[in-house]
C-alpha positions as CSV (number, residue, x, y, z in Angstrom):
1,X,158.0,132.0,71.5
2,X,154.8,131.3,69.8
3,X,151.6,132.7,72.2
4,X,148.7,131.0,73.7
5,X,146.4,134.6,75.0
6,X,143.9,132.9,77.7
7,X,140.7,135.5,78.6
8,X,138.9,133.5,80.5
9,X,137.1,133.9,83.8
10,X,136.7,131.6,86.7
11,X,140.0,129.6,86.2
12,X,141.2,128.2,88.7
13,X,145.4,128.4,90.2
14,X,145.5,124.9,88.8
15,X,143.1,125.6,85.6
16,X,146.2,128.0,84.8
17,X,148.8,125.5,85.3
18,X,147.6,122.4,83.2
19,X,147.4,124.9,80.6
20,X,150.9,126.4,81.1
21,X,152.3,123.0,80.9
22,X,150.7,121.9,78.2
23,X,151.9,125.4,76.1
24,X,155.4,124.5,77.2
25,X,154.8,121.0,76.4
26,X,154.0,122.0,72.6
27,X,156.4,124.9,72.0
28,X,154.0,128.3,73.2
29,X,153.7,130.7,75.9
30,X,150.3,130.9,77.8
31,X,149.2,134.4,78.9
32,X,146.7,134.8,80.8
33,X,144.8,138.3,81.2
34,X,141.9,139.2,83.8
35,X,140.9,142.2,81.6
36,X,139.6,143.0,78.1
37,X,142.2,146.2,77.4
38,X,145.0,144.2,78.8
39,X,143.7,141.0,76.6
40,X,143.1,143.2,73.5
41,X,146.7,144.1,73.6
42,X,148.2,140.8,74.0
43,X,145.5,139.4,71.1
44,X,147.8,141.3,68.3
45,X,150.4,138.6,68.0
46,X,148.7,135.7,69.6
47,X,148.6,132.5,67.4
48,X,145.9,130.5,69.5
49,X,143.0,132.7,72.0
50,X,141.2,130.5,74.4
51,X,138.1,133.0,75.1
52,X,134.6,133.4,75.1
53,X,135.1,137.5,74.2
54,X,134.1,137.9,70.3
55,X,136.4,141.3,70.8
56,X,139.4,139.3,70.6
57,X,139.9,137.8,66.8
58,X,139.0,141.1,65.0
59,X,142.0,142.6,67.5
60,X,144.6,139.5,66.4
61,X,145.9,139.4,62.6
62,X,147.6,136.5,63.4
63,X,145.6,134.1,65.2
64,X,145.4,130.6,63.5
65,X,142.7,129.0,66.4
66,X,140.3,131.1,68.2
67,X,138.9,128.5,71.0
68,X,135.4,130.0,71.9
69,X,134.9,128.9,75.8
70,X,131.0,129.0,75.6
71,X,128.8,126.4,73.5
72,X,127.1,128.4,71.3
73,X,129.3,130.9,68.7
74,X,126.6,133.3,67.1
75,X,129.4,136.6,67.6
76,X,132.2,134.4,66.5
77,X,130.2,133.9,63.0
78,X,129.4,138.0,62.4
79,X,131.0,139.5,59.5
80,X,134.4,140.6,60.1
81,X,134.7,139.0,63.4
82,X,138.1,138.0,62.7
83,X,140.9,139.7,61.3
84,X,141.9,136.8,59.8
85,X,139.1,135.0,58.7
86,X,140.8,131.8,57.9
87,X,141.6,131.0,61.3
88,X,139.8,128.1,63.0
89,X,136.9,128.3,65.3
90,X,136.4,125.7,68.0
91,X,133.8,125.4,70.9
92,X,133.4,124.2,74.3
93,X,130.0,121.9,73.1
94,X,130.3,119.0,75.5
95,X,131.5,121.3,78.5
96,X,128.0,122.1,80.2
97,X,125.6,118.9,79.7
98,X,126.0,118.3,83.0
99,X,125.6,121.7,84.5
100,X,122.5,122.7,82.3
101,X,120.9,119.1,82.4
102,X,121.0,119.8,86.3
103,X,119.0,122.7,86.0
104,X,116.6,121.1,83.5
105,X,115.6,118.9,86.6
106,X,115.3,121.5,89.1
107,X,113.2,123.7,87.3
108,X,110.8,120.7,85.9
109,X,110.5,119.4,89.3
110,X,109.8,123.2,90.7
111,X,107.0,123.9,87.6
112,X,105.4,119.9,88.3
113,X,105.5,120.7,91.9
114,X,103.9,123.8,92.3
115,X,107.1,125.3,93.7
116,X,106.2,128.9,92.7
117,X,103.1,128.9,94.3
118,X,104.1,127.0,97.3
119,X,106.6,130.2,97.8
120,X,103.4,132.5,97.8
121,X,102.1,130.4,100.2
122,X,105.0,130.2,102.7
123,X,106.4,133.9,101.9
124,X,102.3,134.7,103.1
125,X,102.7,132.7,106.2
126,X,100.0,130.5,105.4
127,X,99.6,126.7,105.5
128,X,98.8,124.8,102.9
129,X,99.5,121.1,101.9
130,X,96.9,119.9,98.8
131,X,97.7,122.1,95.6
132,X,97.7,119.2,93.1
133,X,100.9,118.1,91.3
134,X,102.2,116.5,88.4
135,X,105.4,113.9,88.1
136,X,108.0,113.0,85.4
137,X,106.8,109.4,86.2
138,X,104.7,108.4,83.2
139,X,105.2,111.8,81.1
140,X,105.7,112.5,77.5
141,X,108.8,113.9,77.4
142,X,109.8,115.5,74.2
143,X,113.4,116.8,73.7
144,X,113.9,119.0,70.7
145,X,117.8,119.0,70.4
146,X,119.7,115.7,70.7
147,X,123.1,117.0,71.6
148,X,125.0,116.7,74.9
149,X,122.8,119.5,76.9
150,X,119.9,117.0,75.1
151,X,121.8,113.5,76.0
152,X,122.3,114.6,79.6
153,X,119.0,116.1,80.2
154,X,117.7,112.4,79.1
155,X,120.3,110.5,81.2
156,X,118.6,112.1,84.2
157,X,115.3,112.2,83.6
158,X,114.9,108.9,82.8
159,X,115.5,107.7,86.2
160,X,112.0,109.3,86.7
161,X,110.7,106.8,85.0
162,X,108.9,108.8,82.1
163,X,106.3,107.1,79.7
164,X,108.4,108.4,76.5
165,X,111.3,110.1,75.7
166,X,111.6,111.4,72.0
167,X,114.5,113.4,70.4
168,X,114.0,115.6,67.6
169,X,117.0,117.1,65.7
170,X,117.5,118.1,62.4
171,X,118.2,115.2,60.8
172,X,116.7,112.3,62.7
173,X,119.9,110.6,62.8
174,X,119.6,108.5,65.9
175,X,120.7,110.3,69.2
176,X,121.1,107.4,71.0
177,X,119.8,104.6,73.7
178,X,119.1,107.4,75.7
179,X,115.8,108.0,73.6
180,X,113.0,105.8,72.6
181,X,113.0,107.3,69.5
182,X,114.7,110.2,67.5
183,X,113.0,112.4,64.7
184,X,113.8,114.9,62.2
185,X,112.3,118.7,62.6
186,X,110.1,117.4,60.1
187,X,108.3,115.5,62.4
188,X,107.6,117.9,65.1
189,X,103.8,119.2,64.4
190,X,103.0,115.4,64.7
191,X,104.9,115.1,68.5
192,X,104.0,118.4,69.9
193,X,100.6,116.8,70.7
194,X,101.6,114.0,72.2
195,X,104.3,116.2,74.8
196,X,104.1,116.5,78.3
197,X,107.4,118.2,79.0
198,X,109.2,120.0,76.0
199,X,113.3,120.5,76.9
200,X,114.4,122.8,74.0
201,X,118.2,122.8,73.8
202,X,119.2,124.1,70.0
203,X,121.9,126.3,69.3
204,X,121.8,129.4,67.6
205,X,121.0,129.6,63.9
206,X,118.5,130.6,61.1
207,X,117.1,127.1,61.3
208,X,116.5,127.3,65.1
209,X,114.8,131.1,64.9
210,X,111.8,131.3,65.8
211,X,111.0,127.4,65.4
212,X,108.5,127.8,68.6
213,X,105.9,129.9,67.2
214,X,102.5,130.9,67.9
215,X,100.9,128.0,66.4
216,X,103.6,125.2,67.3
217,X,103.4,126.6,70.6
218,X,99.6,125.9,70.5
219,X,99.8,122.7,69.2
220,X,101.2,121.7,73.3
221,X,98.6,120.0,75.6
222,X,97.1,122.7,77.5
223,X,98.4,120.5,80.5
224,X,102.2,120.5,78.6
225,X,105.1,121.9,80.5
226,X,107.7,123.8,78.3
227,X,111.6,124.5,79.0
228,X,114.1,126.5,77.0
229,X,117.6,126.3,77.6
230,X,118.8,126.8,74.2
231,X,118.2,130.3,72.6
232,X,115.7,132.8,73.0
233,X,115.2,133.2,69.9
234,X,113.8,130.1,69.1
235,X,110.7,130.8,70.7
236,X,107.8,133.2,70.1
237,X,108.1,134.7,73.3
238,X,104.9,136.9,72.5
239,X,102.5,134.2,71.4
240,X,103.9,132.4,74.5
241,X,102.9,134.9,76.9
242,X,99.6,135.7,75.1
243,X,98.6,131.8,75.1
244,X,100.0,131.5,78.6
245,X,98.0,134.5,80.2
246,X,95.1,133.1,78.4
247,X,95.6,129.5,80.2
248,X,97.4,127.2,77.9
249,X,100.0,125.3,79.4
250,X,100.7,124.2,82.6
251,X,104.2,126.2,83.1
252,X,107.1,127.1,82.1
253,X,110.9,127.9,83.0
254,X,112.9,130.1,80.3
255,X,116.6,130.9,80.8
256,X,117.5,132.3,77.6
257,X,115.5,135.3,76.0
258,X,115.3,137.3,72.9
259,X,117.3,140.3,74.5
260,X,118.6,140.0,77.5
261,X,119.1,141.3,80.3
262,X,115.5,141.1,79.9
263,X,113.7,144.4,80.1
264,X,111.9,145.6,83.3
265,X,109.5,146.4,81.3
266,X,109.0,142.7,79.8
267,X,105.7,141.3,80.3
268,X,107.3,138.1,80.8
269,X,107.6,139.1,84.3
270,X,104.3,139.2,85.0
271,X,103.1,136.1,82.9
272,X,101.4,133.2,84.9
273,X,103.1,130.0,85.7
274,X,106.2,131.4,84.0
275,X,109.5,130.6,86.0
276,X,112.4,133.1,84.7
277,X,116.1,132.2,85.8
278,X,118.9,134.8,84.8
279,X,120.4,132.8,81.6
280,X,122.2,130.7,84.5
281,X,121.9,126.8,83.7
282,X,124.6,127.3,81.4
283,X,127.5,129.6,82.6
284,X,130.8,129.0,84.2
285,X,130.4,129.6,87.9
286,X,130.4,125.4,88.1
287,X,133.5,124.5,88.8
288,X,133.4,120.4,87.1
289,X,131.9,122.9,83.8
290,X,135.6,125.1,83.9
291,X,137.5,121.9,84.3
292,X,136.1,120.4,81.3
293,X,136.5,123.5,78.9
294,X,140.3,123.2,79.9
295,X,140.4,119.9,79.8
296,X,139.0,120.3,76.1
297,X,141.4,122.8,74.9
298,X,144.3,120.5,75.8
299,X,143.0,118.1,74.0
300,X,142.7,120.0,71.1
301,X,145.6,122.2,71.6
302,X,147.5,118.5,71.3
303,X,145.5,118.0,68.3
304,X,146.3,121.4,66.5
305,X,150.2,121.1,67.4
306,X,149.9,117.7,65.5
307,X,148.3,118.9,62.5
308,X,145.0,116.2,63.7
309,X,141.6,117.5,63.4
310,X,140.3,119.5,65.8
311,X,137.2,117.5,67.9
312,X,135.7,120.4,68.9
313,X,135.7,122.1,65.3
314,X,132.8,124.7,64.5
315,X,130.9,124.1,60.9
316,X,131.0,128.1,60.0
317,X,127.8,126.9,58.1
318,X,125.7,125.1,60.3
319,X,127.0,127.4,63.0
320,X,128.0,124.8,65.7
């Protein structure tokens, strides 16, 4: 019988069943594995690998659908990756909106509220009630990626009752009623001014690199709060501690880096108004987040068994 290898963490007894039954359903046994050896063995005949180890397609010469179980794909794309390279690559980009867009909130109503400082206070046994705060009511909110992590962060915030919300993507195809407006990259010297509270949500690619640097970065009101929930790597994470120890910007929350785990000897750690969560807005320890991915790969596995395209289909070129 034709093989289904399943590597993934965190799946529930009933995760494990809806996928069994929907193998049986189309002709394929599900395997599942709770290790990497075990799942590297299993990988060398496996037709379809629902995983979010980049190990697996280099060790299966006859996979046909690799089913990434993260968003973003950057190890899936390396040269030789997969052993066969003409397999397709899916991802699970709609899976953690809700999960990341939750954390979005927490950690812009933590920076607007003087949360961090407020600990200092109460972890020093002190007692004090006026530090001055900011609200999402009436801000300039700018989100630069207009995806689902993009959509939901908007759907939320907007019962705030911002001023503005802009989305900038890479086209300036509109992204919805969501926004007020959408741009292009083009555009995004001109909005940078006129931000109060940068999201950044892009994936990973050469377009994305670095798209945060030193002078973009200064072009935020000194008074401008910045999040990054995308990829470390699109921000100068340098320039941003240099203009941030020298007083520009209100705050800012980072939970992706340029290498991570970040190093203990980072000066990120010690940067002012800086809030630093463990890449964790995006991971699979929600349980609605696994329930989706699964609920994905059905879909698609359906799809796939009836020779429809894939929704959930990776563009090798624009890598997502």
């Amino acid at each position: 019988m034709k093989k289904i290898l399943v590597y993934t963490p965190r799946l529930t007894g009933e995760n494990r069943r809806d996928i069994e039954k929907a193998a049986e359903c189309h002709g394929y046994s599900a395997v599942f594995c709770d290790g990497i050896d075990a799942a590297t063995v299993e990988a060398a005949d496996a037709e379809i690998i629902l995983s979010a180890d980049p190990r697996l397609p280099g060790a299966a010469p006859e996979l046909k659908w690799m089913c990434c179980a993260f968003a973003g794909v950057e190890p899936f794309l390396a040269p030789g990756a997969f052993a066969n390279s003409k397999a397709l690559l899916t991802n699970a980009s709609g899976a953690y909106g809700v999960t990341i867009a939750e954390h979005v909130v927490m950690v812009a109503l933590e920076l607007m509220r003087r949360q961090m400082d407020y600990n200092r206070v109460v972890a020093a046994r002190a007692w004090v009630r006026d530090l001055p705060i900011r609200s999402i009511r009436d801000s300039r909110v700018t989100l630069l990626g207009a995806g689902d992590i993009g959509r939901e962060v908007a759907i939320r915030l907007r019962a705030f009752g911002p001023k503005h919300v802009v989305a900038v993507n890479r086209s300036g195809r509109d992204a919805g009623d969501m926004f007020d407006e959408t741009l292009p990259v083009s555009a995004l010297d001109g909005v940078l001014p006129e931000t109060d509270l940068l999201v950044m949500s892009l994936p990973g690619t050469p377009e994305s690199r670095g798209i945060m640097d030193g002078q973009r970065l200064a072009l935020l009101p000194k008074s401008a709060f910045l999040i990054n929930v995308g990829r470390g790597s699109a921000i100068d994470e340098a320039a941003l501690v240099g203009l941030m120890t020298g007083g520009h910007l209100a705050g800012a929350a980072l939970d992706v880096f340029g290498v991570e785990p970040l190093p203990v000897d980072s000066p990120m750690w010690d940067c002012p108004r800086l809030l630093i969560t463990t890449h964790v807005a995006g991971n699979m320890t929600l349980g609605y987040t696994v329930d989706r991915i699964v609920a994905m790969f059905i879909e698609d596995l359906g799809n796939y068994c009836a020779g429809r395209p894939l929704a959930h289909l990776v563009d090798r070129e624009k890598g997502y």
